[in-house]
C-alpha positions as CSV (number, residue, x, y, z in Angstrom):
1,X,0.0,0.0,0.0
2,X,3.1,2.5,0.4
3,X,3.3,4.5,-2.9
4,X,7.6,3.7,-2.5
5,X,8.1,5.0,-6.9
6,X,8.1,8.4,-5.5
7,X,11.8,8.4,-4.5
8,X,12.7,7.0,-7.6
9,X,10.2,9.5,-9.7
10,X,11.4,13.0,-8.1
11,X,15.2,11.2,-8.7
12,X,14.7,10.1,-12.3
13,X,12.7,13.3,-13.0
14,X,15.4,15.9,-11.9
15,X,18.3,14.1,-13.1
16,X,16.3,13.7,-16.4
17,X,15.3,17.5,-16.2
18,X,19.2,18.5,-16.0
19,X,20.1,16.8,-19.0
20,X,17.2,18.2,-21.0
21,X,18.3,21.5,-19.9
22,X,21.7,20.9,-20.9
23,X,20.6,20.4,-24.6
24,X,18.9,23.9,-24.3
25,X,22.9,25.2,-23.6
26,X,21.7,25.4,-19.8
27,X,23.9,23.6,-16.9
28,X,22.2,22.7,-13.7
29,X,23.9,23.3,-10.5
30,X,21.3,23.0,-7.9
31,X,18.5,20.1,-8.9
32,X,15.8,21.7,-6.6
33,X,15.8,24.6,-9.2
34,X,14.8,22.9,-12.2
35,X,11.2,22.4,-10.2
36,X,11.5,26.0,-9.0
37,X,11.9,27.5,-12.7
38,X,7.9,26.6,-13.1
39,X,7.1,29.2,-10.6
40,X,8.8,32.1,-11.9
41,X,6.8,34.8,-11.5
42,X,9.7,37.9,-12.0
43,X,12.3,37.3,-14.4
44,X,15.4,40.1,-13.9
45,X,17.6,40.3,-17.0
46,X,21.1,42.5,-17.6
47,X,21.8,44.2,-20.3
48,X,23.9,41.6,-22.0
49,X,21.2,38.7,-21.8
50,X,19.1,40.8,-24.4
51,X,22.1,41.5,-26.9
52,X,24.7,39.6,-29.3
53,X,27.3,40.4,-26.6
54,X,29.2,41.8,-29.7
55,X,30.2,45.3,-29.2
56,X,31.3,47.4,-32.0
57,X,32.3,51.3,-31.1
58,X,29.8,53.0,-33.5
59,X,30.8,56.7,-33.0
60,X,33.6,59.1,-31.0
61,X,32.7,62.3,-30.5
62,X,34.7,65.2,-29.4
63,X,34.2,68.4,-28.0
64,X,35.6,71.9,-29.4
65,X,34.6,75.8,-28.4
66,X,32.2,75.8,-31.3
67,X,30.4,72.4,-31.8
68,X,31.0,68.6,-31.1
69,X,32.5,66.9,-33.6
70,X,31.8,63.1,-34.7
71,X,33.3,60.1,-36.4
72,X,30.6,57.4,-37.6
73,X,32.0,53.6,-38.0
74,X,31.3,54.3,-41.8
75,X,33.2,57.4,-42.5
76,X,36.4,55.4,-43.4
77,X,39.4,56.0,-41.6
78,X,40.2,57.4,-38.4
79,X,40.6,61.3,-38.2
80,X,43.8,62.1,-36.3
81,X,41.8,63.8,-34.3
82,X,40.2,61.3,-32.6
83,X,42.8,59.2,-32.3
84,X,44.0,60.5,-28.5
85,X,40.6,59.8,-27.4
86,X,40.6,56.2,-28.8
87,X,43.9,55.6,-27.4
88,X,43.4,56.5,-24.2
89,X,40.6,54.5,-24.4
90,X,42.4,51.9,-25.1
91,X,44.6,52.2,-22.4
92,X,42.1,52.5,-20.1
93,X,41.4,49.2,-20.9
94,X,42.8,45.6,-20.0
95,X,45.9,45.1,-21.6
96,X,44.2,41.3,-22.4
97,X,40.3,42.3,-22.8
98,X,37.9,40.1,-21.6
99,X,34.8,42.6,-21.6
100,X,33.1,42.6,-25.2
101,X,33.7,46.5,-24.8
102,X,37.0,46.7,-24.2
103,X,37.6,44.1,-26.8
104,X,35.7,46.4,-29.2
105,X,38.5,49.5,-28.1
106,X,41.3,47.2,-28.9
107,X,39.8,46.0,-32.6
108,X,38.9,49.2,-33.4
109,X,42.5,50.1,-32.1
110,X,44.4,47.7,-34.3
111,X,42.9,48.9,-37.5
112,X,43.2,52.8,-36.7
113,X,45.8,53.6,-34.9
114,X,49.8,52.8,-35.8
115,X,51.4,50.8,-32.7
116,X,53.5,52.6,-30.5
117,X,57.3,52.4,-30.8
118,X,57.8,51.1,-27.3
119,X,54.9,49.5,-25.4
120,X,54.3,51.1,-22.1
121,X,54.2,49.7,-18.5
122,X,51.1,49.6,-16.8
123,X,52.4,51.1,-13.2
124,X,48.7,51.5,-11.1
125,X,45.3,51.1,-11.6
126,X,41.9,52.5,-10.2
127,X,39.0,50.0,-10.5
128,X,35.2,50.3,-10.7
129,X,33.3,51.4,-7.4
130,X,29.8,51.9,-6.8
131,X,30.5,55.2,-5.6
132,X,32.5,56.1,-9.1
133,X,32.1,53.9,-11.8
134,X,35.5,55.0,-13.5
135,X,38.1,52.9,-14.3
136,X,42.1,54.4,-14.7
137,X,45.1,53.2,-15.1
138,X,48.8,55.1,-15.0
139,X,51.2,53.7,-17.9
140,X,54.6,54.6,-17.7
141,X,55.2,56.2,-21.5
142,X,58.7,55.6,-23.3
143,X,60.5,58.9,-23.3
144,X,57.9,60.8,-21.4
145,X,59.2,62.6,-17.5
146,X,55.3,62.2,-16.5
147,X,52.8,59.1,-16.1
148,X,50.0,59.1,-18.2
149,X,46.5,58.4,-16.7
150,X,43.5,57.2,-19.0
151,X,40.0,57.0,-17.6
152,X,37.0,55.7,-19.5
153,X,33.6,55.5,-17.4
154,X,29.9,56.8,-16.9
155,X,29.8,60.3,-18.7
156,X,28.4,62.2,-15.7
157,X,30.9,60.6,-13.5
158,X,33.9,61.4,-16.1
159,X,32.3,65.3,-16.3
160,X,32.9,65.6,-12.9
161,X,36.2,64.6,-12.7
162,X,36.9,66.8,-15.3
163,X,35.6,69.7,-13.4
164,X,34.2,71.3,-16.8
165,X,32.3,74.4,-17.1
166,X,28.3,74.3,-16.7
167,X,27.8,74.8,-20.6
168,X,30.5,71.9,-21.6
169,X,29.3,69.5,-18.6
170,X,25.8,70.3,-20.0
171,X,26.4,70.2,-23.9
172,X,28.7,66.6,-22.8
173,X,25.3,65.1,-21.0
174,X,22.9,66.2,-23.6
175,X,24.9,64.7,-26.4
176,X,25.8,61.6,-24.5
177,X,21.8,61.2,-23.4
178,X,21.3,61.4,-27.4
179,X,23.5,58.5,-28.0
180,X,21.9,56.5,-25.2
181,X,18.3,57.2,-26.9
182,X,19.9,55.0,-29.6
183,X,20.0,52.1,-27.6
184,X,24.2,52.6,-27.2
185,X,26.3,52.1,-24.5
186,X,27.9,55.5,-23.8
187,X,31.2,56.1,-22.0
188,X,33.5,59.1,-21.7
189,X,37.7,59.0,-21.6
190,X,39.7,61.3,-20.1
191,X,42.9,61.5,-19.6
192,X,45.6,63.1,-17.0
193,X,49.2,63.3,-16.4
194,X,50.9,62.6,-13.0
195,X,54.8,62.7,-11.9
196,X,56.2,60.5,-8.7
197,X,54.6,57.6,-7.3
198,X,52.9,59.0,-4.3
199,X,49.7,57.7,-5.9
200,X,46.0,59.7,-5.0
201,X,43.7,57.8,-2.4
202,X,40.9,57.9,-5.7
203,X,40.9,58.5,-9.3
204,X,39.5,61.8,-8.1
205,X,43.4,63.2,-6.8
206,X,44.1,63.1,-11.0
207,X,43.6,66.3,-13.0
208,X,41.7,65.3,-15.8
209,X,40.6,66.7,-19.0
210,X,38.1,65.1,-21.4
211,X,38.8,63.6,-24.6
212,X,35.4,62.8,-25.5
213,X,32.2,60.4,-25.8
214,X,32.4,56.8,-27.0
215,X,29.6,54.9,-28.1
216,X,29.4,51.3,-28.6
217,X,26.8,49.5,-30.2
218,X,25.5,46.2,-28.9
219,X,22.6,44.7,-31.7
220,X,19.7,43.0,-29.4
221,X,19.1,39.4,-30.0
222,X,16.7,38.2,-32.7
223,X,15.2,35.6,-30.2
224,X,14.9,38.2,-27.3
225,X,11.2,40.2,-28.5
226,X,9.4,36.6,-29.1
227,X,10.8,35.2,-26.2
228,X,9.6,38.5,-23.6
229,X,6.3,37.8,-25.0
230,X,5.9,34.9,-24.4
231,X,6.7,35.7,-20.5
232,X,3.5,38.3,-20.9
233,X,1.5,35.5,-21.6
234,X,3.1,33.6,-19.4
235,X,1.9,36.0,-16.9
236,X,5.8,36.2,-16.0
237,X,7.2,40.1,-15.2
238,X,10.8,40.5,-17.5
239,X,12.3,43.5,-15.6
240,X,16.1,45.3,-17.3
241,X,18.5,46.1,-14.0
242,X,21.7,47.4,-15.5
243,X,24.2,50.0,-14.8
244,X,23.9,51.2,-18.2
245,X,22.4,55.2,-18.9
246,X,19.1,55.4,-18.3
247,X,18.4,56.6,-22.3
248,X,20.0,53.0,-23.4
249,X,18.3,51.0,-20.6
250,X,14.7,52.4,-21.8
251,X,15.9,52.2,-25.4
252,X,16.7,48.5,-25.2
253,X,14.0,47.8,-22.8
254,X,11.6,49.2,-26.2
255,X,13.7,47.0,-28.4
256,X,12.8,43.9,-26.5
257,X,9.7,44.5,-25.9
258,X,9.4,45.2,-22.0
259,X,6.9,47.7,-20.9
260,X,8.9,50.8,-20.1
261,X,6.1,53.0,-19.5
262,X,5.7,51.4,-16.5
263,X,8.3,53.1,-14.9
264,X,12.1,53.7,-15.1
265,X,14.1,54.0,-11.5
266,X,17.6,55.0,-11.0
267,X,19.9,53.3,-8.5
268,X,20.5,56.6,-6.8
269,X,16.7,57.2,-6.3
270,X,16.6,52.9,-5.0
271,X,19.7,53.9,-2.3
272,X,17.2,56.7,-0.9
273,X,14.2,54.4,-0.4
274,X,13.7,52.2,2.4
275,X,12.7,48.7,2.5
276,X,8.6,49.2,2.8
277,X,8.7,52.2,-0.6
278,X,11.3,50.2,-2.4
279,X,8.8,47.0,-2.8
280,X,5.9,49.3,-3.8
281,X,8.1,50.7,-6.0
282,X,9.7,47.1,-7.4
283,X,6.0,46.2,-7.9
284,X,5.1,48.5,-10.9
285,X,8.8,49.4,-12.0
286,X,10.2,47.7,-15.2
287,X,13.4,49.0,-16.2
288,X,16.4,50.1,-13.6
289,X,19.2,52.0,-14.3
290,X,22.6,53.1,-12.9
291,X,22.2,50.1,-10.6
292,X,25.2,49.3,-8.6
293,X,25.3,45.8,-6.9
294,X,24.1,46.6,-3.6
295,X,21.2,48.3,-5.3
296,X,20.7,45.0,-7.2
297,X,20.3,43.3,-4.1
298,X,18.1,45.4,-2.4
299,X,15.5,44.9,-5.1
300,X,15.6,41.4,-5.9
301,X,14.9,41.3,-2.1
302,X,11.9,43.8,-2.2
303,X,10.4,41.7,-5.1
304,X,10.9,38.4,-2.5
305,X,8.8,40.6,0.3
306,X,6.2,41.1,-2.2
307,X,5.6,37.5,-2.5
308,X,7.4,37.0,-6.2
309,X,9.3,34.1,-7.0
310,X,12.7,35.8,-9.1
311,X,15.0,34.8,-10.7
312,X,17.9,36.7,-11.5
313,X,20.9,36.9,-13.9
314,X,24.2,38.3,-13.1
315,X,27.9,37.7,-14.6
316,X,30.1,39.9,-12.2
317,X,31.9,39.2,-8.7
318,X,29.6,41.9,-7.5
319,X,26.4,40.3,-8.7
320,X,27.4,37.0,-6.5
321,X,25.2,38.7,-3.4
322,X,21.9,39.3,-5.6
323,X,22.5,35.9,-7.2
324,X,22.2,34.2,-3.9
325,X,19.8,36.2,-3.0
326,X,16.9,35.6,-5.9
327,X,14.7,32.1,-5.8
328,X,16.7,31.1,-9.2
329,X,20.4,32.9,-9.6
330,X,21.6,32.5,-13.3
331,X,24.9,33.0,-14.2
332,X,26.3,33.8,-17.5
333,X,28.3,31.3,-18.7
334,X,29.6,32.9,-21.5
335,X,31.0,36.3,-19.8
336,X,30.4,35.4,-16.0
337,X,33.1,35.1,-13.6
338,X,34.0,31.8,-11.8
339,X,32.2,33.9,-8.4
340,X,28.9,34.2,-10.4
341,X,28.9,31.0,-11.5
342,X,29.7,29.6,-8.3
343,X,27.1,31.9,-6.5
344,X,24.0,30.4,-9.3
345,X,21.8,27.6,-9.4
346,X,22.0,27.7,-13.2
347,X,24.3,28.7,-16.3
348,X,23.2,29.9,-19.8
349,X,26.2,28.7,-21.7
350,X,25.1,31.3,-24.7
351,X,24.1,34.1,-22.1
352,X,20.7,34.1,-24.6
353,X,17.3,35.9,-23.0
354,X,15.3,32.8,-25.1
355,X,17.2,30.3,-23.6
356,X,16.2,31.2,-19.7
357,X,12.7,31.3,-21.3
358,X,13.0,27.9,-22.6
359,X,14.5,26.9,-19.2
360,X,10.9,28.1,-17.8
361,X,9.0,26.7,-19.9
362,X,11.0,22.8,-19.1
363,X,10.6,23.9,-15.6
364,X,6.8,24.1,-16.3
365,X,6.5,20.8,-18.0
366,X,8.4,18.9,-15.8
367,X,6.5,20.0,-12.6
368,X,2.9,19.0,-14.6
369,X,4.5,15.3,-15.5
370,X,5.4,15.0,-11.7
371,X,1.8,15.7,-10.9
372,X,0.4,13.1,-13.7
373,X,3.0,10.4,-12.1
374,X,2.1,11.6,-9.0
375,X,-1.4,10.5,-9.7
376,X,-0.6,7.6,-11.5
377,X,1.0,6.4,-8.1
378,X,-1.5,7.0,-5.8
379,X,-4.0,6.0,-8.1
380,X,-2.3,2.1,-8.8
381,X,-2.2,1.4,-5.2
382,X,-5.8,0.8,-4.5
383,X,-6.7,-1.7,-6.7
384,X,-3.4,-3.7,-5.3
385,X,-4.5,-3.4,-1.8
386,X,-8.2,-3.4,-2.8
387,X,-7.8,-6.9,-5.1
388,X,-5.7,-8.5,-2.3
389,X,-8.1,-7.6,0.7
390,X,-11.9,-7.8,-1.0
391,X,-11.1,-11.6,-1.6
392,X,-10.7,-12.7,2.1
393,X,-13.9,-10.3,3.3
394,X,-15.8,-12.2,1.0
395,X,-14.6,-15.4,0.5
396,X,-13.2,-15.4,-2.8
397,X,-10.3,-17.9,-3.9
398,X,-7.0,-15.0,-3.2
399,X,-6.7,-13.2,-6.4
400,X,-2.8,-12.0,-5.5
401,X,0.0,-14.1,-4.1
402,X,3.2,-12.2,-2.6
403,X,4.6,-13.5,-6.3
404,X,1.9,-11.4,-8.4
405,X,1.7,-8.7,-5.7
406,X,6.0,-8.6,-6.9
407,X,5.7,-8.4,-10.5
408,X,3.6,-5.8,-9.8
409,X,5.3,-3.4,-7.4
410,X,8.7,-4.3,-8.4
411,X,8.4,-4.6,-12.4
412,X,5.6,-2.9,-13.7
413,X,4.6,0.1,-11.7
414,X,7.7,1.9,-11.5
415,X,8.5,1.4,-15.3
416,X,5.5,2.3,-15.8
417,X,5.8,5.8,-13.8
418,X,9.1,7.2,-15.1
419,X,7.5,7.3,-18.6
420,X,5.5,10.3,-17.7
421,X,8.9,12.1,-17.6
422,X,9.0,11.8,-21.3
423,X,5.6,13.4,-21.9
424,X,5.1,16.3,-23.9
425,X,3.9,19.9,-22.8
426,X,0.5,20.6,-22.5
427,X,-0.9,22.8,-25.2
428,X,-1.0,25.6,-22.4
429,X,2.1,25.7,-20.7
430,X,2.5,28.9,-21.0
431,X,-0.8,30.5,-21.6
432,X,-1.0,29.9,-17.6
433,X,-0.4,31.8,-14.9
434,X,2.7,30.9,-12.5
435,X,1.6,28.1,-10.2
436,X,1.4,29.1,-6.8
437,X,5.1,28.2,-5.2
438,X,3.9,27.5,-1.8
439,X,1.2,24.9,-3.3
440,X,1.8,21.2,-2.2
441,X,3.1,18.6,-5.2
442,X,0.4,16.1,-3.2
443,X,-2.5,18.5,-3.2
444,X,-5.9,17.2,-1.4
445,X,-8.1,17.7,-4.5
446,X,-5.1,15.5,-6.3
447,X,-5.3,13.0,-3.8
448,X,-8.5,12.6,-3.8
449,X,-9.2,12.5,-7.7
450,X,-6.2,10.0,-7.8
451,X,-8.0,7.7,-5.2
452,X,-11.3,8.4,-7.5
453,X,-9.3,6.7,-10.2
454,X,-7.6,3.8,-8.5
455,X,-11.2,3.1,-7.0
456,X,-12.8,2.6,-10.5
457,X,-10.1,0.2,-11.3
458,X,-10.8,-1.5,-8.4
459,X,-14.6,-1.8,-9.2
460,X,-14.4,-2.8,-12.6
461,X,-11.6,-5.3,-12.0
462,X,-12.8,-6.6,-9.0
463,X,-16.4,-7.1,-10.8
464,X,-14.7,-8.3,-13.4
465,X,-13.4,-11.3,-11.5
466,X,-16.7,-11.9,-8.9
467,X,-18.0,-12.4,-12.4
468,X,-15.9,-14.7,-13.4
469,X,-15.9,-16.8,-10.4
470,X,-19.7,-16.8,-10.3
471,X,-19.5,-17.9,-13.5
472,X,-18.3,-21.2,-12.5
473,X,-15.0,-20.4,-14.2
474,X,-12.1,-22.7,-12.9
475,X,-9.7,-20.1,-9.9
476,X,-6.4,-20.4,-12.0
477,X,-8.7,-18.8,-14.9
478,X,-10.6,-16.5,-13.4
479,X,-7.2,-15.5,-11.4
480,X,-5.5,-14.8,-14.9
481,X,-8.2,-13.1,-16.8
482,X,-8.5,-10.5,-14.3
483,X,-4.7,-9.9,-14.2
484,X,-4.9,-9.1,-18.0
485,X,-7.7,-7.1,-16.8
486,X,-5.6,-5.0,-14.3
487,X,-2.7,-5.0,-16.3
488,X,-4.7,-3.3,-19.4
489,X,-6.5,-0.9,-16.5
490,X,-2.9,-0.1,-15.1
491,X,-1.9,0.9,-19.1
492,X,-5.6,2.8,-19.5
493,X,-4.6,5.1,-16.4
494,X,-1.5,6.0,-17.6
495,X,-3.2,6.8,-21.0
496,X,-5.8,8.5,-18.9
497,X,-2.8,10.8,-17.3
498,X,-1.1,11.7,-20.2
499,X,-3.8,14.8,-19.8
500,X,-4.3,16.7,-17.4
501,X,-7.8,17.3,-18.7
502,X,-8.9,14.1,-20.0
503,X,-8.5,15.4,-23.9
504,X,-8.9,11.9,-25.2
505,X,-6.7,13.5,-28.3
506,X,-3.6,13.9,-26.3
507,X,-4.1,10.9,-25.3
508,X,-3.0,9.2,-28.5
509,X,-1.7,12.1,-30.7
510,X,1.3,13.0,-28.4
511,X,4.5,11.5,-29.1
512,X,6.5,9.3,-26.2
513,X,8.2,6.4,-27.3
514,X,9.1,5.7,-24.0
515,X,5.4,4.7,-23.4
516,X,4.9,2.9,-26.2
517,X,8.1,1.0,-25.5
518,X,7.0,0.2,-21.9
519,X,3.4,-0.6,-23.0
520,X,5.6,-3.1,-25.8
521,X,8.0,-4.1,-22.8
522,X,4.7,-4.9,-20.4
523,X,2.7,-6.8,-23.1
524,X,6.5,-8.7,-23.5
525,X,6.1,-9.6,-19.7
526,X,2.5,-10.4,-19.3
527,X,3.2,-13.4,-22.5
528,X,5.9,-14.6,-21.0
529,X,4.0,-15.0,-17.6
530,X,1.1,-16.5,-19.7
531,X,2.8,-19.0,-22.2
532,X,6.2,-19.6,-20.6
533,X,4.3,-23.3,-18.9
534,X,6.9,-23.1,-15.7
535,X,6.3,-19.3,-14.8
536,X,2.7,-20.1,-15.4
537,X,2.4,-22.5,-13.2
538,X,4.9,-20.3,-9.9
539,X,1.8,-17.4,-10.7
540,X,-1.1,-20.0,-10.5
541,X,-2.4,-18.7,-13.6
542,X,-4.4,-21.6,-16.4
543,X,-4.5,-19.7,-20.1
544,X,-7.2,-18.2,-20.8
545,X,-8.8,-18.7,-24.0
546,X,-9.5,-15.6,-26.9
547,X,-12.8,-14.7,-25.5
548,X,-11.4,-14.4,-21.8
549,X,-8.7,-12.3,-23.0
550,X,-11.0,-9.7,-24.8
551,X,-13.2,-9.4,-22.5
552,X,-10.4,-8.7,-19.6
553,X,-9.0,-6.3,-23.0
554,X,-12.6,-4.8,-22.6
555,X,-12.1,-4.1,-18.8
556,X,-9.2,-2.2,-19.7
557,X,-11.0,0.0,-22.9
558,X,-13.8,0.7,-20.0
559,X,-11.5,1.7,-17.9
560,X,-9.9,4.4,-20.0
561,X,-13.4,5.6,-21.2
562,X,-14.8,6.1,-17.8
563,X,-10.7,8.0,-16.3
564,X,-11.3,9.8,-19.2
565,X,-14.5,11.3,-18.7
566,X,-14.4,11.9,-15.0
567,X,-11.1,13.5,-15.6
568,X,-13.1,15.7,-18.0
569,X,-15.9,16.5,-15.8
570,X,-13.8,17.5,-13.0
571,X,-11.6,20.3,-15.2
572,X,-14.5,21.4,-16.6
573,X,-16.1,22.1,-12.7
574,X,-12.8,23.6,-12.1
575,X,-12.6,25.8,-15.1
576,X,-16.2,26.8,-14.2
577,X,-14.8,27.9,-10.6
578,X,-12.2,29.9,-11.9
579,X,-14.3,32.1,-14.0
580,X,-16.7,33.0,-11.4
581,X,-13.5,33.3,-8.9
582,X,-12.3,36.1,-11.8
583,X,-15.5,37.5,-12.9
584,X,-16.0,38.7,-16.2
């Protein structure tokens, strides 16, 4: 009577689910997630999980007394004019780029600008802080007295270090806010000159004047608008946190299709909240920008006080934090550090937007087949028990032996319920809402429609062989005839499961080959049992004739019939509920 597949269901299940996320270029770290990605209900994606992650520097711009003064990738070559402001970019950068935008400096580098005659030594750098998102380094130059200091960073953040006048710092905003409209990543390079090594505390002990804007196209994903659809319908929230200019965040977030007139926050306006107006805040804001980490953190936990389940992408040593915080952390796998990996349940291998949504939608089918083996289990037990006991209350000959009671519990059930890991999504996997994540896998109303089933199994078998027997039919005969008649049941209530809504068209139009090949693999069994004179004789079975065996067929056919229609009946009461729950 103890349903003991379960173990072996929620371990061939996860294990299963892993691997079929590893065709979809996503690695599993943590098994309990791949249930968890079927309650999503808040997705929160970076910048770089919408585009190509191929950054190209599209235009420079520099400042004079009159106008600014741009170069487009398609005006040919490089105007020595611009050239100290790509430099300096340059060296501002790694001198081995990992970053897609520093590797787009040092290509645009190599075909513009002649190398230098020595190469010079990289002597200190300043790295990224919340506080001033500028990174500098000092390079020793061959046959210079002074250190040179390059600086590339937020333009607001490089126009104060700068110290320009209100009309330049204004005129350098505006043009960069222009660029970010364009849906470019927009930094600003300066560049300073220092003598001695008594380095400053900060980048901000440097006197630096501007070279100019940079702007660096990203193109968005072809698969990224279908895919943030397809959350909507989902009735799964996509929200955009990125330290990127607040122009480029809401120009991408239009690109991808995520609803930006919901509301755009700025990390500096998250820092001033507390806790209780950050999560009314998180709960109608879509796109955040200027984030820093700690900001990231802060709202991935607001969205867990409102009761969402997140999950949340990262690909930085600082994004380690949120990614432990969120229900489902994601590292990228193509630009993520070791630290963001390690901190994530998950890795997209191609860092792709559609391939998370994907990963939801497996997530979704794999928790609905637990439920239909889940069924299937409690459901298989009561005729077992029912079969065995009935016959003593009423004094029958014993339909089960401990040998039949075997073949069943050992052989054919749990074959039977790891097939349902191979079934296909139901035709409204994502046309739901997000299951509730606090919901019980063994529900009551599950329970008791499972025990529903197993009980009509148990009346039409057991009738089945009271029929027999009062027929006169010999005990060995009767006793075999109404194991076909359970075993062909048993196969009707998986059939019956394969829907979670009795469509008797799913029922045979979806593909599994791993049911058919256990149905094959059972029928194998049950001749063997039958014909095989010596194993006939250890189950007390006699063969039955044709006529036995097609009615004991017809047992089964019934079976399915009636699973199918009380299946039917009850999502048709429950789709009944729901509307008058939701009203019109």
């Amino acid at each position: 009577m103890l349903p003991q597949e379960f173990l072996l269901i929620l371990t061939v299940f996860m294990a299963m689910g892993a691997w079929r996320l590893s065709q979809h270029r996503v690695l599993t770290r943590r098994a309990a997630t791949i249930e968890a990605l079927g309650a999503a209900t808040v997705l929160c994606r970076t910048r770089p999980a919408h585009s190509q992650n191929q950054m190209r520097i599209e235009t420079l711009v520099r400042f004079t007394p009159e106008r600014p003064v741009r170069w487009q990738a398609g005006d040919g070559d490089l105007d020595e004019r611009f050239q100290p402001l790509l430099r300096h970019g340059v060296l501002a950068c790694e001198e081995t780029p990992f970053d897609p935008m520093e590797r787009a400096f040092h290509m645009l580098a190599r075909s513009a600008l002649a190398p230098l005659a020595e190469r010079p030594v990289l002597v200190h750098e300043y790295g990224l802080s919340p506080e001033l998102p500028v990174m500098a380094h000092v390079w020793r130059m061959a046959g210079q007295p002074d250190q040179t200091v390059a600086a590339k960073g937020a333009p607001e953040s490089i126009v104060r270090l700068c110290s320009l006048p209100e009309a330049l710092r204004a005129q350098v905003l505006d043009e960069a806010g222009t660029l970010a409209e364009r849906g470019m990543r927009v930094l600003a390079v300066a560049s300073a000159s220092f003598r001695g090594t008594d380095w400053p505390a900060t980048q901000q002990g440097f006197d630096f004047r501007l070279l100019g804007l940079v702007a660096l196209a990203d193109p968005l994903r072809d698969t990224v608008p279908r895919a943030v659809q397809e959350c909507r319908r989902a009735g799964i929230r996509v929200l955009m946190i990125t330290g990127d200019h607040p122009g480029t965040a809401c120009a991408i977030a239009r690109q991808a299709g995520i609803d930006g007139d919901a509301g755009l926050l700025l990390g500096e306006e998250v820092a001033r909240l507390d806790d209780a107006a950050l999560q009314r805040a998180v709960s109608t804001t879509t796109v955040f920008a200027r984030v820093a980490p700690q900001q990231k953190l802060r709202i991935v936990q607001a969205l867990k006080a409102n009761g969402a389940v997140v999950a949340m992408t990262g690909d930085g040593v600082n994004d380690a934090p949120s990614l432990k915080a969120a229900h489902i952390g994601i590292a990228m796998g193509g630009r993520g550090t070791d630290v963001a990996r390690e901190a994530s349940s998950l890795v997209l291998l191609d860092d792709d937007f559609g391939t998370l949504v994907q990963a939801v939608r497996l997530g979704r089918r794999i928790y609905d087949n637990l439920v239909k083996a889940s069924r299937f289990v409690f459901a298989v037990h009561v005729p077992i028990a029912g079969l065995t006991l009935i016959p003593m209350l009423v004094g029958w000959p014993l339909m089960f032996t401990p040998m039949h009671i075997a073949f069943l519990e050992i052989v054919i059930d749990p074959v039977c319920s790891i097939v349902f890991e191979a079934e296909d999504e139901e035709p409204d996997l994502m046309e739901r809402m997000p299951r509730d994540p606090s919901a019980p896998l063994f529900s009551p109303s599950m329970i008791a429609q499972s025990l529903l089933q197993g009980c009509v199994i148990l009346l039409l078998v057991g009738g089945f062989y009271g029929w027999l027997l009062h027929g006169g039919l010999a005990d060995d005969m009767a006793r075999a005839s109404a194991f076909i008649a359970l075993i062909a049941s048993n196969i009707a209530l998986i059939l019956a499961n394969r829907s979670l809504r009795g469509n008797i068209r799913a029922v045979f139009q979806r593909g599994n080959r791993a049911l058919w090949g256990m149905v094959l693999t059972i029928l194998t069994l049950l001749s063997a049992v039958l014909l095989v004179a010596p194993v006939r004789r250890l189950f007390g079975f006699a063969l039955p004739d044709l006529t036995l065996i097609g009615c004991a067929l017809g047992v089964g056919a019934v079976t399915l019939m009636t699973l199918l229609a009380q299946q039917g009946l009850l999502a048709a009461v429950s789709h009944s509920r729901g509307s008058r729950a939701t009203g019109p």
